[in-house]
mmCIF file of the C-alpha atoms, coordinates in Angstrom:
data_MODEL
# 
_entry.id   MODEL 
# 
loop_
_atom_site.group_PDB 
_atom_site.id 
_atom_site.type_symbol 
_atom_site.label_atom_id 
_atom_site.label_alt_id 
_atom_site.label_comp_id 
_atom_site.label_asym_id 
_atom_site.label_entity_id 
_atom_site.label_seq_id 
_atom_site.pdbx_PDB_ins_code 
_atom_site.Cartn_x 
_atom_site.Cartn_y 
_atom_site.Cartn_z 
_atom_site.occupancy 
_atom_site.B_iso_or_equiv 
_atom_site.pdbx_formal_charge 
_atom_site.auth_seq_id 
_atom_site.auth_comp_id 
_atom_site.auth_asym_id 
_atom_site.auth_atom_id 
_atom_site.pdbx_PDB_model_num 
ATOM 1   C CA . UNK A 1 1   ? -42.797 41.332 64.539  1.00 0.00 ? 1   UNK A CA 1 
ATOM 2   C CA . UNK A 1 2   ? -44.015 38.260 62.643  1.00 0.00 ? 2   UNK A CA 1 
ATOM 3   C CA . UNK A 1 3   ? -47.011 39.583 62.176  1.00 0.00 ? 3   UNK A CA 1 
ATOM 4   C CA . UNK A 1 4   ? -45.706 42.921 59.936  1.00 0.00 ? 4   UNK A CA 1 
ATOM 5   C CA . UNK A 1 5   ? -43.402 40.584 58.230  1.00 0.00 ? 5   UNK A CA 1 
ATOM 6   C CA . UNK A 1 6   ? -45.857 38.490 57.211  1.00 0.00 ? 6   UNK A CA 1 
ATOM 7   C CA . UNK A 1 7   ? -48.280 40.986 56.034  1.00 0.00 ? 7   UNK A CA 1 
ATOM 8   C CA . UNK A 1 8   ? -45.223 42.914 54.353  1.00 0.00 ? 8   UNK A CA 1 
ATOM 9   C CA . UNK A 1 9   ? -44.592 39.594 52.192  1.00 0.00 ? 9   UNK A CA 1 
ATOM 10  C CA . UNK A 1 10  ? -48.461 39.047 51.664  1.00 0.00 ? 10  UNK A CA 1 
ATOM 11  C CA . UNK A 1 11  ? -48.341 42.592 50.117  1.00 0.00 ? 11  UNK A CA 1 
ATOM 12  C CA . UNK A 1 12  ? -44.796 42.355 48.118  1.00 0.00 ? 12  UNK A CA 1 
ATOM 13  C CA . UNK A 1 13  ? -46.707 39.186 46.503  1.00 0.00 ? 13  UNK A CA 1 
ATOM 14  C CA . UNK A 1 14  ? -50.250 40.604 45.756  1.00 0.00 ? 14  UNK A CA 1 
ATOM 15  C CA . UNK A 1 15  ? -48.210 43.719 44.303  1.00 0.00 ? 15  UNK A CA 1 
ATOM 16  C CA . UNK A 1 16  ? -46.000 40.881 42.188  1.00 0.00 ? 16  UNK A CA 1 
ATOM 17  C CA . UNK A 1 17  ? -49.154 38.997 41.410  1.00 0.00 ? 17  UNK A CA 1 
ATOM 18  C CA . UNK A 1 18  ? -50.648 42.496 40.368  1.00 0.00 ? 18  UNK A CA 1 
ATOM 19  C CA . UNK A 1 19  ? -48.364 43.741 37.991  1.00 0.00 ? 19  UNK A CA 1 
ATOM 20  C CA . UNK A 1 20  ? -48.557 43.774 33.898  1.00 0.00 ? 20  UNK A CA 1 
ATOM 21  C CA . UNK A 1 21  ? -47.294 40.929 32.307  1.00 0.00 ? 21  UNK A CA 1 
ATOM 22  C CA . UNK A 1 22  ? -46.324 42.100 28.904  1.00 0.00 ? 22  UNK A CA 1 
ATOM 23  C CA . UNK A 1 23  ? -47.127 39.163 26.460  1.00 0.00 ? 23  UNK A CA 1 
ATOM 24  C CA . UNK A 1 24  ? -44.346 36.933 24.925  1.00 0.00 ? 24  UNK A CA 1 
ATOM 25  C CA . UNK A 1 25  ? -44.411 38.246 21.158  1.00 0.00 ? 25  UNK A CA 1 
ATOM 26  C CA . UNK A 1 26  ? -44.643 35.475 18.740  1.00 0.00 ? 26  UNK A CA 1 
ATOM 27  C CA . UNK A 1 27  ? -41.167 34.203 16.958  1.00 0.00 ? 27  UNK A CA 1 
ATOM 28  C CA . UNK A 1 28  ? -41.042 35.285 13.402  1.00 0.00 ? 28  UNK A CA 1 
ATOM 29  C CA . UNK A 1 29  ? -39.368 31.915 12.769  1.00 0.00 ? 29  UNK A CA 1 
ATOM 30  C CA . UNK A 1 30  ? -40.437 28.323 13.437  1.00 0.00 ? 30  UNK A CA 1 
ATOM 31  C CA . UNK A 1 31  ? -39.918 24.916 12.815  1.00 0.00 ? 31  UNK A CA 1 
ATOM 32  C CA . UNK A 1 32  ? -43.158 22.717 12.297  1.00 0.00 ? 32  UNK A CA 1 
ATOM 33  C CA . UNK A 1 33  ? -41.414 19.886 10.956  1.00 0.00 ? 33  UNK A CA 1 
ATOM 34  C CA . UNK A 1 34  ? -37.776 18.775 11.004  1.00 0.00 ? 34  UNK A CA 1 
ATOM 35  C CA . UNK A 1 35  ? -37.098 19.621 7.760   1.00 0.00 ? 35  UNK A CA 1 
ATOM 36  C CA . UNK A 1 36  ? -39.538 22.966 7.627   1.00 0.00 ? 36  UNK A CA 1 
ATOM 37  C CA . UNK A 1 37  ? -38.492 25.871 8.427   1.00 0.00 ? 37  UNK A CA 1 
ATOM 38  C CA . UNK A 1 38  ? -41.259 28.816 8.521   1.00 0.00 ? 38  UNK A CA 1 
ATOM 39  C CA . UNK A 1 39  ? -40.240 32.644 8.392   1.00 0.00 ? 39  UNK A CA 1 
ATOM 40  C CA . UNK A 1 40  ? -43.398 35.017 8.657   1.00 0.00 ? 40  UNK A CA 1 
ATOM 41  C CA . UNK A 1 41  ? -41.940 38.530 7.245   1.00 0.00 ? 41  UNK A CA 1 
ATOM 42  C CA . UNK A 1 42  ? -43.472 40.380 10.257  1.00 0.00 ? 42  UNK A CA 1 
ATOM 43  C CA . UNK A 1 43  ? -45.283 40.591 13.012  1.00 0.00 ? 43  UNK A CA 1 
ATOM 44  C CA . UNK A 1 44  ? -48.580 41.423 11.566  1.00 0.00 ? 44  UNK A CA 1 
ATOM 45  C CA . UNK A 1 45  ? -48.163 38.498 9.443   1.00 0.00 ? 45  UNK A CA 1 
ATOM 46  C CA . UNK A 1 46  ? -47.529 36.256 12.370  1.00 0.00 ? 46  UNK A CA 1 
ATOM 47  C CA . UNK A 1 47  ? -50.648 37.578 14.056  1.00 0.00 ? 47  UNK A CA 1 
ATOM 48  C CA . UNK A 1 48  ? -52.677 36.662 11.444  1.00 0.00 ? 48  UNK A CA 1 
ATOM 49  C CA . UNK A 1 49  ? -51.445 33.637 10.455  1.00 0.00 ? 49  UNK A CA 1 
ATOM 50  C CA . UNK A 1 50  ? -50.097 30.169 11.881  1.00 0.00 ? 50  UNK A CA 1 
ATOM 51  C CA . UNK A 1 51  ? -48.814 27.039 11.120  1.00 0.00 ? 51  UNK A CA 1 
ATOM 52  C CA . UNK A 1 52  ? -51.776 23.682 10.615  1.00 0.00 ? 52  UNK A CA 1 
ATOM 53  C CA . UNK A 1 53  ? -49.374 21.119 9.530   1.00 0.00 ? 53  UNK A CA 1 
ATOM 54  C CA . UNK A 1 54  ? -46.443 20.924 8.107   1.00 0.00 ? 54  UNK A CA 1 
ATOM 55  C CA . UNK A 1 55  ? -44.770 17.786 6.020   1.00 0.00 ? 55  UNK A CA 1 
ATOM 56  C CA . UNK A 1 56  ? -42.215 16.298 3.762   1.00 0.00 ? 56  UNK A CA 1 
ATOM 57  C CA . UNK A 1 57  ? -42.944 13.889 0.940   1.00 0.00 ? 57  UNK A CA 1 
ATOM 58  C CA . UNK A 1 58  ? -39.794 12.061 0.559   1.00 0.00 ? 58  UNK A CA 1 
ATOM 59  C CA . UNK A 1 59  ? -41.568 8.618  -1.697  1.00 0.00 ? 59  UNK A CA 1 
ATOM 60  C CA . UNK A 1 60  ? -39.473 9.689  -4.650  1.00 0.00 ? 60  UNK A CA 1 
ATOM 61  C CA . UNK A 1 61  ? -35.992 11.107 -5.796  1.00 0.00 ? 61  UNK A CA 1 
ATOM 62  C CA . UNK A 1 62  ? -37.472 14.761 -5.357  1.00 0.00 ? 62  UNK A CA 1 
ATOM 63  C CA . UNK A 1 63  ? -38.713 16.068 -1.663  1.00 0.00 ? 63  UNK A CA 1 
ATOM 64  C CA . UNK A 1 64  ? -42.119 17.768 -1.748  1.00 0.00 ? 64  UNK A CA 1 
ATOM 65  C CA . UNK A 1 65  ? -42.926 19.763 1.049   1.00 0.00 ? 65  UNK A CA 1 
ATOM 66  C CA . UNK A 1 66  ? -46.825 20.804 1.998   1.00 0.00 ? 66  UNK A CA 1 
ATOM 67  C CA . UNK A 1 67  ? -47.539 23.277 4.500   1.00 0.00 ? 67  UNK A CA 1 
ATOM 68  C CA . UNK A 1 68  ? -51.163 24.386 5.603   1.00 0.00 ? 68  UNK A CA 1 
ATOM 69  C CA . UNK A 1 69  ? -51.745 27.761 6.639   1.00 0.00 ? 69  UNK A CA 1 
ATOM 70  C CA . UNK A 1 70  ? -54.150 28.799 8.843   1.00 0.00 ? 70  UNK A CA 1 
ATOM 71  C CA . UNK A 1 71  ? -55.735 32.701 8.410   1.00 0.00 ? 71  UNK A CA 1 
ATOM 72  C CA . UNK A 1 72  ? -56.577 33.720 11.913  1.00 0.00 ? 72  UNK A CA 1 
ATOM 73  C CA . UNK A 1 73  ? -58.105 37.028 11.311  1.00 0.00 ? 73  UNK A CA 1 
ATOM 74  C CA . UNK A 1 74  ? -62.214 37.042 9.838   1.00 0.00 ? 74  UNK A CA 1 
ATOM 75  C CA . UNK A 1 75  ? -60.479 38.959 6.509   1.00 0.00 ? 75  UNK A CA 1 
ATOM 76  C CA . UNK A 1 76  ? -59.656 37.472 3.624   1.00 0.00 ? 76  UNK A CA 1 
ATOM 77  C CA . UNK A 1 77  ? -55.580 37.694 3.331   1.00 0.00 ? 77  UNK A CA 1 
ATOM 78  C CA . UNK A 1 78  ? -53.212 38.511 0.501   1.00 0.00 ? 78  UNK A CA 1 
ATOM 79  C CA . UNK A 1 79  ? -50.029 36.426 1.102   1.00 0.00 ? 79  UNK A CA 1 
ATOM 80  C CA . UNK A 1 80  ? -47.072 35.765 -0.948  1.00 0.00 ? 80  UNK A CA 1 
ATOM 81  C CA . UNK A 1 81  ? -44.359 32.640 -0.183  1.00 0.00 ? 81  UNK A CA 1 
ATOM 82  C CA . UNK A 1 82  ? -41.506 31.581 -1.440  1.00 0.00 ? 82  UNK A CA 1 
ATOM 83  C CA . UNK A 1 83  ? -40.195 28.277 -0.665  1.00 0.00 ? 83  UNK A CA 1 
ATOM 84  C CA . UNK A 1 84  ? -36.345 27.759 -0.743  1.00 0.00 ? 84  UNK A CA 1 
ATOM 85  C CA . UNK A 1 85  ? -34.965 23.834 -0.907  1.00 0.00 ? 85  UNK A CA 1 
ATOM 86  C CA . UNK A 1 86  ? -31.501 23.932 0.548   1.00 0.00 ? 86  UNK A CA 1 
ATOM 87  C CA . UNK A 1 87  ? -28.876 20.934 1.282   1.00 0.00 ? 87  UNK A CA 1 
ATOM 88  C CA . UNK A 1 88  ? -27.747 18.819 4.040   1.00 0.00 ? 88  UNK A CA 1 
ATOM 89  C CA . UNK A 1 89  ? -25.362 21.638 4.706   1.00 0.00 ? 89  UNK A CA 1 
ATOM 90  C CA . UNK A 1 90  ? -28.110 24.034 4.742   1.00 0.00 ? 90  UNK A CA 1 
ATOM 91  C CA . UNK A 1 91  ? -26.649 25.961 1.549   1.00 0.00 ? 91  UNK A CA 1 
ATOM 92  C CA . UNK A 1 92  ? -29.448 27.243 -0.865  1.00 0.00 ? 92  UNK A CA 1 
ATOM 93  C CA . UNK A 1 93  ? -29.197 25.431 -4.084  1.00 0.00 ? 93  UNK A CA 1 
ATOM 94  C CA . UNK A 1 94  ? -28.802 27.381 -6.737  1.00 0.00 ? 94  UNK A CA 1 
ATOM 95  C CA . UNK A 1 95  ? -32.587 27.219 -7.941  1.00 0.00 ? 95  UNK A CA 1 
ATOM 96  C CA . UNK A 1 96  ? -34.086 30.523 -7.300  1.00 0.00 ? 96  UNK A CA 1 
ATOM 97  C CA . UNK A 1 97  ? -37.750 30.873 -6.118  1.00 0.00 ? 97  UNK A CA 1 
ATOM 98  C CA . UNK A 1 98  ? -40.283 33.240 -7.308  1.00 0.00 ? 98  UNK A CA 1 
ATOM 99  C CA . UNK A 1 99  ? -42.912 34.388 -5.309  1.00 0.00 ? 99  UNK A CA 1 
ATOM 100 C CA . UNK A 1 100 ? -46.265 32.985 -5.163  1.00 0.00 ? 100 UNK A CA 1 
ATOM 101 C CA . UNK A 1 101 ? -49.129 35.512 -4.502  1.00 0.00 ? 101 UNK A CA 1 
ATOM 102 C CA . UNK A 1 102 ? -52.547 34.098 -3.482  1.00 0.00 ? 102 UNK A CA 1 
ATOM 103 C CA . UNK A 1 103 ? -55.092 34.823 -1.068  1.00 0.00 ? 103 UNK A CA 1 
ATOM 104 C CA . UNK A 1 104 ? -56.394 33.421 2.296   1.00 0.00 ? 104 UNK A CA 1 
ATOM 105 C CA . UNK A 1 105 ? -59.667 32.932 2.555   1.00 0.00 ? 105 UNK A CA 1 
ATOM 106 C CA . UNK A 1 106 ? -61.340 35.073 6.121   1.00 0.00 ? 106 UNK A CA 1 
ATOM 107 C CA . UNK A 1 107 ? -60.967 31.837 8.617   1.00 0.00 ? 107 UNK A CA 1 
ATOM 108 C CA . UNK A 1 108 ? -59.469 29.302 5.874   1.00 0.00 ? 108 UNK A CA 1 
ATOM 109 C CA . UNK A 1 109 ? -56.912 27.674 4.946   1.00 0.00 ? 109 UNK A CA 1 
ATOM 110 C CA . UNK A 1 110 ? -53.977 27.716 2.249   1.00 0.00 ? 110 UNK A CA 1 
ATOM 111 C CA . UNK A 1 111 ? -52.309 24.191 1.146   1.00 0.00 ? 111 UNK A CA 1 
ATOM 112 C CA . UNK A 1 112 ? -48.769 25.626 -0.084  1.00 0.00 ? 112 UNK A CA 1 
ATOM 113 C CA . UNK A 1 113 ? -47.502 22.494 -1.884  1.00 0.00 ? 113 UNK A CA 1 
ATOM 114 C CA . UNK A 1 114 ? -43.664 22.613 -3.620  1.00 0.00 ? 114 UNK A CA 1 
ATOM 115 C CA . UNK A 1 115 ? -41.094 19.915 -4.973  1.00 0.00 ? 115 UNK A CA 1 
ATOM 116 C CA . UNK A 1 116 ? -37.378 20.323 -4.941  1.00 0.00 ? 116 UNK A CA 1 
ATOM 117 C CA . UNK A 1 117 ? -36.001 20.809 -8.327  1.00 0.00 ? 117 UNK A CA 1 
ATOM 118 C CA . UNK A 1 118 ? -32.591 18.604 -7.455  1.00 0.00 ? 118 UNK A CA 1 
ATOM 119 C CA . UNK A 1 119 ? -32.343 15.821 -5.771  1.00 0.00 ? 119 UNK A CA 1 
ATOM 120 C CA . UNK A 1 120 ? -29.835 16.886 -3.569  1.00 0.00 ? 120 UNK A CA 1 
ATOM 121 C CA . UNK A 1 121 ? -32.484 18.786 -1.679  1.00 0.00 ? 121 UNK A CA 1 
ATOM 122 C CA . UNK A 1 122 ? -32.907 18.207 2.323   1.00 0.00 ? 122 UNK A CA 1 
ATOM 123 C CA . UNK A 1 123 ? -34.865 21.141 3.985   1.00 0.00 ? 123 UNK A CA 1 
ATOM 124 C CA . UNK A 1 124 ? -37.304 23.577 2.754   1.00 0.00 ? 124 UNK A CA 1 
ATOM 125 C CA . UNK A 1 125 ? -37.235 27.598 4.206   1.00 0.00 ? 125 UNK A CA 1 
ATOM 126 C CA . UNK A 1 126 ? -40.920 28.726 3.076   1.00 0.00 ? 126 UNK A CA 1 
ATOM 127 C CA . UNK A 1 127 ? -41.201 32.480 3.665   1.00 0.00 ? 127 UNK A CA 1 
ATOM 128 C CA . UNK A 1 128 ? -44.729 34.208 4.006   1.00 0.00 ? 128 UNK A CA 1 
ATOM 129 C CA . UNK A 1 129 ? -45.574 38.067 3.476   1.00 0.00 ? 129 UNK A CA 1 
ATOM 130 C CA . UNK A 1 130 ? -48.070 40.312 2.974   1.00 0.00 ? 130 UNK A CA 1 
ATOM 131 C CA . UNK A 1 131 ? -47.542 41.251 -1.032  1.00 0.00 ? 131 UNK A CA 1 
ATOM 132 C CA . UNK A 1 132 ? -45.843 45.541 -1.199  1.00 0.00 ? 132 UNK A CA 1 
ATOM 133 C CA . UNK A 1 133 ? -46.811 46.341 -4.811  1.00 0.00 ? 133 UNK A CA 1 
ATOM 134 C CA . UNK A 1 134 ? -44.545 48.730 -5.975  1.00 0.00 ? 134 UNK A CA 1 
ATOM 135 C CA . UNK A 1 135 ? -46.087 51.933 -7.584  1.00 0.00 ? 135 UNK A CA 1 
ATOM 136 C CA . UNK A 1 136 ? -44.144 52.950 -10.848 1.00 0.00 ? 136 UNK A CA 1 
ATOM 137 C CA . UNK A 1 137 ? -43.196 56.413 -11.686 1.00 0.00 ? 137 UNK A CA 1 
ATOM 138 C CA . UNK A 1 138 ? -44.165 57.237 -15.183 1.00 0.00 ? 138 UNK A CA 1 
ATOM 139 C CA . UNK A 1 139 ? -42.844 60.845 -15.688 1.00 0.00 ? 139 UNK A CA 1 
ATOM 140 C CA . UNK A 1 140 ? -45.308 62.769 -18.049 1.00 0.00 ? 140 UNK A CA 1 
ATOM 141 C CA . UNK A 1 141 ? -43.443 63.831 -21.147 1.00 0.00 ? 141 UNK A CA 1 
ATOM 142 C CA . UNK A 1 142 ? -41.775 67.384 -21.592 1.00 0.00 ? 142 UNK A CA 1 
ATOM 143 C CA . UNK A 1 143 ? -43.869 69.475 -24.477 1.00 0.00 ? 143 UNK A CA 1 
ATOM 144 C CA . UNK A 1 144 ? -40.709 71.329 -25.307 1.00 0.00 ? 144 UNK A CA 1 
ATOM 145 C CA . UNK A 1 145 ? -38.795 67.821 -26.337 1.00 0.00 ? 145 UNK A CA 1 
ATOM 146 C CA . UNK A 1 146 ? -41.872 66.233 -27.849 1.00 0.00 ? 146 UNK A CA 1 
ATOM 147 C CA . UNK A 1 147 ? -42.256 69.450 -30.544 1.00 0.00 ? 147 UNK A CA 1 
ATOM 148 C CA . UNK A 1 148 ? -38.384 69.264 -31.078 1.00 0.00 ? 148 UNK A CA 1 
ATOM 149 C CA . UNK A 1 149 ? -39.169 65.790 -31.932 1.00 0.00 ? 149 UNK A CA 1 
ATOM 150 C CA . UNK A 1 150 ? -41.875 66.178 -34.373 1.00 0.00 ? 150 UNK A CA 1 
ATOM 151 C CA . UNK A 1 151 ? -39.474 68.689 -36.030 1.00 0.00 ? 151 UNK A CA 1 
# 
């Protein structure tokens, strides 16, 4: 009797032990510095690129964070950020942030270096994306309206 129950748990383990572990997928949001905070737009963002170093400046009146990222992939990467400065409350102030586009060299680096525009500014939210250029419609113009025109 101990025998089967012992070879009954030796195979409920080997068939735990055996089984697919799916892998953790990689949060879209992280914190590599107290007053960082780092939001890749998606996953295929986050797969291809991570976090060096993150830091805040704080030797004068206005914070300056500096974040390195790191381009895992061997392609060179178009990426966009945004940094947003926000209060000790975490409230955005009321300076609005443009995006940034510029590339990631295959297997380098990007320094992404921004100052607070008030000095009320405590954290920084940098957002990174791949850039979605938006094709614009042109419609062609209608003969009919372009002769009534020239009429």
């Amino acid at each position: 009797m101990k025998f089967r129950l012992t070879v009954l748990l030796v195979m409920i383990m080997a068939l735990c032990a055996c089984a697919k572990q799916e892998p953790q997928p990689l949060p879209l949001v992280v914190d590599p510095h107290p007053q960082i905070r780092v939001v890749f737009g998606n996953e295929g963002v986050r797969s291809c690129l991570a976090i060096a170093n993150a830091t805040v400046d704080t030797s004068s009146d206005l914070p300056r964070c500096i974040v390195r990222v790191v381009n895992l992939s061997q392609q060179k990467v178009p990426l966009e950020h945004k940094v947003v400065w926000e209060d000790q409350y975490g409230a955005p102030l009321l300076y609005t942030a443009a995006w940034q586009r510029s590339p990631v060299a295959e297997s380098g680096e990007k320094t992404i270096v921004n100052m607070a525009k008030t000095p009320g500014a405590v954290r920084a939210t940098v957002t990174l994306r791949f850039p979605e250029d938006v094709q614009i419609w042109v419609p062609e113009p209608d003969p009919a309206t372009m002769q009534m025109q020239a009429q």
